[in-house]
C-alpha positions as CSV (number, residue, x, y, z in Angstrom):
1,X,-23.0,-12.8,-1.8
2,X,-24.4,-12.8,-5.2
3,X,-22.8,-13.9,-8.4
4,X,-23.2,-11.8,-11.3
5,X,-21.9,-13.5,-15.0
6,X,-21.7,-11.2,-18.4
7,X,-19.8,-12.1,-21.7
8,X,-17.0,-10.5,-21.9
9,X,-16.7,-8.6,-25.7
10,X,-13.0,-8.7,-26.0
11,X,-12.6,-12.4,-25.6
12,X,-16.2,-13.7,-26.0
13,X,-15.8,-15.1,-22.8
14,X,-18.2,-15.2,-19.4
15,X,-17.4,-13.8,-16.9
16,X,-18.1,-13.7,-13.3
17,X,-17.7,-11.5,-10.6
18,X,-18.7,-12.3,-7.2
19,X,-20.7,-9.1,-5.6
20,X,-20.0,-8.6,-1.4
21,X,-22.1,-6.6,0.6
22,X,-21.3,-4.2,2.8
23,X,-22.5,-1.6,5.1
24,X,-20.6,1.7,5.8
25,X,-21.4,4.8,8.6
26,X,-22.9,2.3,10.6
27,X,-25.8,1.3,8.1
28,X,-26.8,4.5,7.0
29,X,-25.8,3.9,3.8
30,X,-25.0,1.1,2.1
31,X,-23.0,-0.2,-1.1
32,X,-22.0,-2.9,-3.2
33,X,-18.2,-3.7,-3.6
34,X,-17.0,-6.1,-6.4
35,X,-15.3,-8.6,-4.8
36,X,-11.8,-9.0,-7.3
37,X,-9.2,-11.7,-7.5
38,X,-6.0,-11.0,-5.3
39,X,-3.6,-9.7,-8.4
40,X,-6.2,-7.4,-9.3
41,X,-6.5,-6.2,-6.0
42,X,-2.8,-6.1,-6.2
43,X,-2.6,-4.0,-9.5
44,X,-6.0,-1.3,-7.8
45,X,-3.7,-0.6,-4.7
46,X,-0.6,0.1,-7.0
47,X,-2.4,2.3,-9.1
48,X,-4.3,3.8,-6.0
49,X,-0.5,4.6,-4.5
50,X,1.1,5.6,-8.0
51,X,-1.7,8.3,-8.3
52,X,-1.3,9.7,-5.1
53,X,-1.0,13.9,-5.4
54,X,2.3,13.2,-3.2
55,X,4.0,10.7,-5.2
56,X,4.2,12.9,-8.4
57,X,6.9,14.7,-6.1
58,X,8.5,11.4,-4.7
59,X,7.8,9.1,-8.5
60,X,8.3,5.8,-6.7
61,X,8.0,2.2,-8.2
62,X,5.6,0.0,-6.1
63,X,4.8,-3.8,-6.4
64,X,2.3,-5.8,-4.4
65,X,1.5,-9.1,-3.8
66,X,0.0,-11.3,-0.6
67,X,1.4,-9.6,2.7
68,X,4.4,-7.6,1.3
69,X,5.8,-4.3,-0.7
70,X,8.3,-3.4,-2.5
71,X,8.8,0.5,-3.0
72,X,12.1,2.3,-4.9
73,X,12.6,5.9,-5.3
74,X,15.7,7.7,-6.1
75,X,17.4,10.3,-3.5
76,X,18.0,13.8,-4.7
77,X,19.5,16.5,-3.4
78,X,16.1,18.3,-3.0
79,X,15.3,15.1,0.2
80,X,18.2,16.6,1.3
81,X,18.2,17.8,4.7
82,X,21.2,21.0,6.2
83,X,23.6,18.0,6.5
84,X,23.4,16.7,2.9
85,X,21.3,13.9,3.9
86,X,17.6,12.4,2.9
87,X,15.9,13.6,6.1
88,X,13.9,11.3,8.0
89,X,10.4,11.9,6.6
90,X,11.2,10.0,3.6
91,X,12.7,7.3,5.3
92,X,9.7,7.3,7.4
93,X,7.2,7.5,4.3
94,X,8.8,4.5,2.6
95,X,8.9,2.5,5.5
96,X,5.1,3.2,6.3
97,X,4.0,3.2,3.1
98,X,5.4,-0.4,2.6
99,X,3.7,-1.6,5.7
100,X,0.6,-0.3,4.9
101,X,0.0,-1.8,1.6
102,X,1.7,-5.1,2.8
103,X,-1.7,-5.1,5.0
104,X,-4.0,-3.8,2.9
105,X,-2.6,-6.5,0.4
106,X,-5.3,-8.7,2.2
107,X,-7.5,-6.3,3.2
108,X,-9.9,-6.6,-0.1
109,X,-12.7,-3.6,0.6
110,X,-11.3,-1.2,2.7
111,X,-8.6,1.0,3.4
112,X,-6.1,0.3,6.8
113,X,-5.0,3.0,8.8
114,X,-1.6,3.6,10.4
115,X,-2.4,3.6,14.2
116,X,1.2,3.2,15.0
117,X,5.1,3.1,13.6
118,X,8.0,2.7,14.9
119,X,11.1,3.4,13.2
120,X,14.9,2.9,13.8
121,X,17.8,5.3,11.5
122,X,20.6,3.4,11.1
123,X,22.6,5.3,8.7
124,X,22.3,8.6,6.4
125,X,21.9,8.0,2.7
126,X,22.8,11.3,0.2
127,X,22.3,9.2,-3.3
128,X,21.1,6.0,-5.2
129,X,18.4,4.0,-5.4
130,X,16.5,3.5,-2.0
131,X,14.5,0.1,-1.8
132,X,11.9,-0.3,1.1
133,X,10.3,-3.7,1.9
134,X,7.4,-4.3,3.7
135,X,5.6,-7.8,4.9
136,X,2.7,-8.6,7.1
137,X,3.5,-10.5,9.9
138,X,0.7,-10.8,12.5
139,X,-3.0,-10.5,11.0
140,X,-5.2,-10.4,14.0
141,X,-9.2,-9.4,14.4
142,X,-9.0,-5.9,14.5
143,X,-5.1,-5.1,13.8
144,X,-2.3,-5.4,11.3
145,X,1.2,-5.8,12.6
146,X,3.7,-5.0,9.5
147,X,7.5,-4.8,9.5
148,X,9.4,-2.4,7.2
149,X,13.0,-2.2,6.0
150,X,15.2,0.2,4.1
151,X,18.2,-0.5,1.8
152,X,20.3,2.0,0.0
153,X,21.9,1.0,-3.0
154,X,25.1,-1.1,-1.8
155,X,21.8,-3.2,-0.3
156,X,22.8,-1.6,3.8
157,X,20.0,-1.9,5.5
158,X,19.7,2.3,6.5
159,X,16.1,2.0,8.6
160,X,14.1,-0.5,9.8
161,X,10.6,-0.1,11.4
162,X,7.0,-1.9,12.8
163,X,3.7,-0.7,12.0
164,X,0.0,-1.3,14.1
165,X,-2.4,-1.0,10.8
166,X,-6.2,-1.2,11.1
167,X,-9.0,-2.0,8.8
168,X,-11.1,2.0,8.4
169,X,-14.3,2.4,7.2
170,X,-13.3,4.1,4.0
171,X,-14.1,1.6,1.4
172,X,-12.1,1.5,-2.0
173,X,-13.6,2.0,-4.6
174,X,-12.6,4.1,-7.9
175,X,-13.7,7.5,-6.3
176,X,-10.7,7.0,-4.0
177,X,-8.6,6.2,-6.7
178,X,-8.6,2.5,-6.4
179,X,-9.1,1.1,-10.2
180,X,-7.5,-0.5,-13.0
């Protein structure tokens, strides 16, 4: 690890930034990630989720910090399913979605992958706010195990769910979206 320091023009301050190494497609090539505090990491996988092509349809509120989510959208008609319901996929999405960024809350160079979810519909929800939560719960050597929940707005839990997440090869970096 190498420690790079530079003075900061907006505050006249040094900083530092400490620079990991790592290797991707198997040491064919090979990069330089900056290694950042947590809440910056934080506020890179927000930003990286909020600019998602998808979420301009959904236009959900995230929050991040070590091992869990938060994620609100607002139901409309148009997550309606026949029944006047919000189908499963976006209960599915939220509840996913929170897992994964609860473990790749401490995952600080690469993006996790969903290897496997389970989820559990307790009740159908036609309005209101929707308010998934997410939190890490087993960090082992090669996997993520994440729980998820879904409230609707009286606070009813509506769906609840497990996710298997592992660590990919895909490393963030601003070309993925993952910046200030």
């Amino acid at each position: 690890m190498t420690v790079v320091s530079w003075r900061a023009p907006e505050t006249n301050r040094t900083q530092t930034c400490s620079i990991a190494r790592t290797t991707r497609n198997r040491g064919r090539r090979c990069c330089y990630t900056p290694v950042v505090s947590e809440p910056e990491h934080w506020r890179r996988l927000e930003n990286l989720y909020l600019n998602a092509p998808t979420n301009v349809y959904y236009q959900p509120t995230i929050r991040i910090s070590h091992a869990v989510c938060e994620i609100e959208i607002l139901a409309r008609p148009d997550f309606h399913h026949a029944a006047h319901a919000v189908h499963g996929s976006v209960y599915f999405k939220l509840l996913d979605d929170v897992g994964f960024f609860a473990a790749n809350s401490v995952v600080p160079d690469a993006f996790v992958l969903t290897a496997n979810f389970n989820i559990h519909l307790l009740r159908p929800v036609s309005d209101g706010t929707l308010l998934a939560k997410g939190r890490l719960i087993n960090q082992g050597v090669r996997q993520l195990l994440a729980e998820s929940q879904l409230y609707n707005a009286s606070n009813q839990l509506i769906a609840y769910g497990t996710g298997t997440y592992v660590r990919s090869k895909i490393a963030l970096s601003p070309e993925v979206g993952y910046s200030d």
